[in-house]
Structures are given as structure tokens and as C-alpha cells.
C-alpha positions as CSV (number, residue, x, y, z in Angstrom):
1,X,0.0,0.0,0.0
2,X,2.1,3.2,-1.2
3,X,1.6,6.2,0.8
4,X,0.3,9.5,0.6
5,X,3.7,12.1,-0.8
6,X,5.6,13.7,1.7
7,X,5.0,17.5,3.4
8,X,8.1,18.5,1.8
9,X,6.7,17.2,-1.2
10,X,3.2,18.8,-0.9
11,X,4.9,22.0,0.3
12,X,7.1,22.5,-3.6
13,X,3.4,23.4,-5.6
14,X,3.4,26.1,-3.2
15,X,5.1,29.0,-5.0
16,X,3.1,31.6,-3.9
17,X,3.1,33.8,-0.7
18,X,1.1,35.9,0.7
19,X,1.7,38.3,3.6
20,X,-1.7,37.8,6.1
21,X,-2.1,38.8,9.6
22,X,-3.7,36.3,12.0
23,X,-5.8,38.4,14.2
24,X,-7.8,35.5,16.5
25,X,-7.4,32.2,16.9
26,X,-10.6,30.7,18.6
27,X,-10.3,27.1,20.3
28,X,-13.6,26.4,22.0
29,X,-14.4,23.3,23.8
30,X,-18.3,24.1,23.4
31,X,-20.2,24.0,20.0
32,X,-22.1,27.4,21.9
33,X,-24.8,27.9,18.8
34,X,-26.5,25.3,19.5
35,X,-30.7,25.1,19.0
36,X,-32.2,28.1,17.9
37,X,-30.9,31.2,17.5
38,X,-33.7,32.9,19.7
39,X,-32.8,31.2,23.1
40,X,-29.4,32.3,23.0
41,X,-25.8,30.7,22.5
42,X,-24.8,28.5,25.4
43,X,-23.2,30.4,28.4
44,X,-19.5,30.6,28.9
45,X,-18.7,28.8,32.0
46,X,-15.3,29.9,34.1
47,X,-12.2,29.7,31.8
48,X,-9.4,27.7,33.0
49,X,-6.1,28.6,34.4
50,X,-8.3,31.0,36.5
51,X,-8.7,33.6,33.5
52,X,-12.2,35.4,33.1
53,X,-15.1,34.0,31.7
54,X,-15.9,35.4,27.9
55,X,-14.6,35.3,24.5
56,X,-11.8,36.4,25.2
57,X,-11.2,32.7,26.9
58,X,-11.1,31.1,23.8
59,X,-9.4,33.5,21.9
60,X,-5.8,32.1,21.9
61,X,-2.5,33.1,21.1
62,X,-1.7,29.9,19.4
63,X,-3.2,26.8,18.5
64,X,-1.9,23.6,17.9
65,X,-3.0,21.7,14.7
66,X,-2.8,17.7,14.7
67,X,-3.0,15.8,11.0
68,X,-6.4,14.3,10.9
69,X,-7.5,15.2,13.7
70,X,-8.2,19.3,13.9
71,X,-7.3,21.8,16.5
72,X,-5.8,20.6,19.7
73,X,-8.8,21.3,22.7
74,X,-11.9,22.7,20.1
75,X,-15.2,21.2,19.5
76,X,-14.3,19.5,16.2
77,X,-11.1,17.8,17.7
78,X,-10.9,14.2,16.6
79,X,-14.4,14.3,15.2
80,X,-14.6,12.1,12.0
81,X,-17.6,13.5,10.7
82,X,-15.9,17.0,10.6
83,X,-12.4,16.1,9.7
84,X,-13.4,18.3,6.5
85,X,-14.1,21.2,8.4
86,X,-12.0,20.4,11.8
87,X,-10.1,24.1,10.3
88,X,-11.9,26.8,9.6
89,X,-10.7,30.4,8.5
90,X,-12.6,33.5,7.9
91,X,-11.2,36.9,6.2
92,X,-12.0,39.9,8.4
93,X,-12.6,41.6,5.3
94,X,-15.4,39.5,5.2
95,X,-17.2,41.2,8.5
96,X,-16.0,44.7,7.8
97,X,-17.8,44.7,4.3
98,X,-21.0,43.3,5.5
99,X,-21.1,46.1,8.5
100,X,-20.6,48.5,6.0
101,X,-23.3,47.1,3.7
102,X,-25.4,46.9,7.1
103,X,-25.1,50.7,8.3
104,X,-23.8,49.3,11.9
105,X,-20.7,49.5,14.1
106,X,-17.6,46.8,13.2
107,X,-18.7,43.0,14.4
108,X,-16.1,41.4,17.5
109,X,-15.0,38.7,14.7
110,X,-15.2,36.0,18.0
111,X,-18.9,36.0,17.0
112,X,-18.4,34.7,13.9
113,X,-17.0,31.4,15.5
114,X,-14.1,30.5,12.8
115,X,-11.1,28.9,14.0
116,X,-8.8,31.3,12.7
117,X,-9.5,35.0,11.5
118,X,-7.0,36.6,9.2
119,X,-6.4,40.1,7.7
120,X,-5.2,40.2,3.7
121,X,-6.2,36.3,3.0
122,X,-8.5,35.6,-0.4
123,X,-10.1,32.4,0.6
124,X,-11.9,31.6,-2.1
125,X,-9.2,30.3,-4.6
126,X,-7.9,27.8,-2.1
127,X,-11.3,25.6,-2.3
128,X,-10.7,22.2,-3.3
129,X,-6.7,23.2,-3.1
130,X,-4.0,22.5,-0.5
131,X,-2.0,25.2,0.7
132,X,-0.5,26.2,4.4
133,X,-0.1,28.9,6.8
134,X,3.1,29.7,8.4
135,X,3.4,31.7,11.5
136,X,6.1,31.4,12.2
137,X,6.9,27.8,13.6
138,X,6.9,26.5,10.0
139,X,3.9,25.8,7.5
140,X,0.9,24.0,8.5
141,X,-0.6,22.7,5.4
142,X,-4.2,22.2,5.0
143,X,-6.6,21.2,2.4
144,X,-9.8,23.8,1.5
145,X,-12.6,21.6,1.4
146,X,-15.9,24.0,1.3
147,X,-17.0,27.0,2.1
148,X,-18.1,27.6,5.4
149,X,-21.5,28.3,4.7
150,X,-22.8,31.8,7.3
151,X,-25.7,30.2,9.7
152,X,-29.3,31.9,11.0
153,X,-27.2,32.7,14.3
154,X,-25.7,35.9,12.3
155,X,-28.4,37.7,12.8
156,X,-29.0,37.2,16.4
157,X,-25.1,37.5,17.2
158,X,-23.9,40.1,14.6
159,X,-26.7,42.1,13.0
160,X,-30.1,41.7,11.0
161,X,-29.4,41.2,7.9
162,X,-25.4,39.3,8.9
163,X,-27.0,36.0,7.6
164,X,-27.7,36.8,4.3
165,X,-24.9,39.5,3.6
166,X,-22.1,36.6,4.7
167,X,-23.5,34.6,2.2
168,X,-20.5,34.2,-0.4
169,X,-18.0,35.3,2.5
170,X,-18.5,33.1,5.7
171,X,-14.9,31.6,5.1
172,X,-13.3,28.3,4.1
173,X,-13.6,24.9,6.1
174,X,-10.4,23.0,6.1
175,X,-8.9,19.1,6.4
176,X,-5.8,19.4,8.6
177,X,-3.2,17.3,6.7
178,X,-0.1,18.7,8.5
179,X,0.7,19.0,12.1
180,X,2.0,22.5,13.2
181,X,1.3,25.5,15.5
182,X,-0.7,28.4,14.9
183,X,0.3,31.9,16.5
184,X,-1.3,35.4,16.5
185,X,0.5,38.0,14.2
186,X,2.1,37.8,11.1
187,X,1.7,35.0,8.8
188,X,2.4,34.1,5.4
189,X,0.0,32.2,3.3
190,X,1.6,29.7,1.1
191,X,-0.6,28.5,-1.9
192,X,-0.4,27.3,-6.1
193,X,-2.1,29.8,-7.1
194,X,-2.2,33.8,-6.6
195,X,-4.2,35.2,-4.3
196,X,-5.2,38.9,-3.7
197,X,-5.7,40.7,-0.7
198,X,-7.7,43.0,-2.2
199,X,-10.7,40.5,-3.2
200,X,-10.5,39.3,0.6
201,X,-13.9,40.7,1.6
202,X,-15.9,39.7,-1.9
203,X,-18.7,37.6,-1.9
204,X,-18.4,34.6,-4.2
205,X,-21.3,32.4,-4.9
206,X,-20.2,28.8,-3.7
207,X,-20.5,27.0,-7.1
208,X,-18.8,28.5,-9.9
209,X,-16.6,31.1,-8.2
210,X,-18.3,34.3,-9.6
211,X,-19.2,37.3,-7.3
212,X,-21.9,38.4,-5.7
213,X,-24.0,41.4,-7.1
């Protein structure tokens, strides 16, 4: 039975890199939208290591990712029926546009419950594509399986409205097929293909890759 190619080898395609910033790196034990949107997410409890109860518990400086398996303490960890999506990432472009479109003040991106928010990344040319993120610590590749499709809980947690104007923008779920860590701050995005910062914040219809009106 031959084996999959090496991580040096999946890392060569990558040519391209991209300068991102990694602004929040949520690891959250809970799945806290759970039910319906109109009884409320499910309470943060007391965060360990005596910190405050809050978002900001699960808002982490780093994260470790584990091939196959996801993020190291979230929701998803180890979960076969998510391995798909046991990543997910989400431009900040993203929230700022749909604010704007929206009239109201900037969204805390926590809300939005994505693994990993970054600043300057185009998601949508890395679906069905592997690529990696480096912070740092060396790349941790990852494979974009689908887009990570913006739930009724938008417009309860962000704004009327959030739901529908993420559509096209809620971010990328990802397969971990690396191990690596994950850290705050600068990044670069490694991928086959160009991406532009600029188009970060665009909504893209999920089939067919052409924008949003």
C-alpha cells in the first residue's frame, strides 16, 4: 500500500506567498450555537487557568494543529464526521464589508466562530486546493474543502441582515493534513495559485466562483 507524498513534497506546488495577519485564533471546547438562535448561545462557564469567563477565553494566542485530527482542545477535535471542516478560517474583510453594507458599528470577529481570523487572506481560490499557513513555527498545510457556509445565528449574534450578507463570504472549512502550531500576528499564506488581498472581503457564490451582485 504506497503512501500519501511527503510535506516536503506537498509543500514544492506552493510557489506563492502571501503576507496575512492572524488576528484571532478561537479554540472552544463548546459548539455554543446550538438550538435556535432565539434562546441564545450557550453560556461561557469559568475559563481555565483562572482567567475570566468570555470570549476572550477562547481567543488564543496559538493553537496547535494535529493531521487528521483538527485543533488541539476545540469542539471538532478528533471528530470524524468533521475532519473536512476540523479548520476553519474566515477573512475579516469579510465582517468589515458586511457592517458597511449593514449601516452598523464593526462585528467582535469572535462571533463569527471560525477557528482562525486573518487580515489580507482571499479564501476563495484555495477551495478544493491544498495550501499552508506559516506563522512562524513552519507551514501548516491544510486542504480547502468547502465553504463555510454563514448560519441563521448571524443575525442574532452580529446584526439583521449578517445572515444573508455573509452569504458568499463566511470563510473556508479546512482538512488538517499537516501537524503544526498556529500563533497570533504575522503569517504568510503559502498556496499554487495567486491570491489577492484586495478580493479578501468579496462575496463569491459557492458554485462557480463568480461574485456576488
Amino acid at each position: 500500500m504506497s503512501e500519501g507524498p511527503s510535506p516536503g513534497a506537498a509543500l514544492e506546488p506552493l510557489v506563492h506567498s502571501t503576507p496575512v495577519v492572524v488576528l484571532h485564533l478561537l479554540v472552544s471546547p463548546v459548539h455554543r450555537y446550538f438550538g435556535r438562535p432565539k434562546d441564545g448561545p450557550l453560556p461561557f462557564g469559568p475559563a481555565s487557568g483562572g482567567a475570566p469567563a468570555g470570549p476572550a477565553s477562547e481567543d488564543r494566542e496559538s493553537a496547535d494543529v494535529v493531521a487528521g485530527r483538527g485543533i488541539v482542545g476545540d469542539r471538532f477535535f478528533g471528530k470524524a464526521a468533521h475532519l473536512d471542516a476540523a479548520v476553519t478560517l474566515l477573512a475579516v474583510e469579510a465582517l468589515e464589508a458586511v457592517a458597511s453594507q449593514l449601516g452598523v458599528a464593526p462585528f467582535d470577529p469572535l462571533l463569527a466562530r471560525r477557528n482562525a481570523v486573518l487580515r489580507g487572506a482571499e479564501l476563495e481560490p484555495l477551495r478544493g486546493r491544498t495550501f499552508a499557513l506559516d506563522c512562524g513555527e513552519g507551514p501548516v498545510l491544510l486542504a480547502g474543502r468547502r465553504p463555510a457556509a454563514p448560519c441563521a445565528w448571524m443575525d442574532r449574534q452580529l446584526a439583521p441582515g449578517a445572515h444573508a450578507a455573509l452569504r458568499g463570504r463566511g470563510g473556508l472549512r479546512c482538512e488538517p493534513l499537516g501537524s503544526g502550531r498556529l500563533r497570533r500576528g504575522s503569517a504568510l499564506l503559502l498556496s499554487d495559485v495567486p491570491l489577492d488581498p484586495a478580493l479578501a472581503g468579496r462575496a463569491v457564490l459557492p458554485r462557480g466562483g463568480r461574485p456576488l451582485p
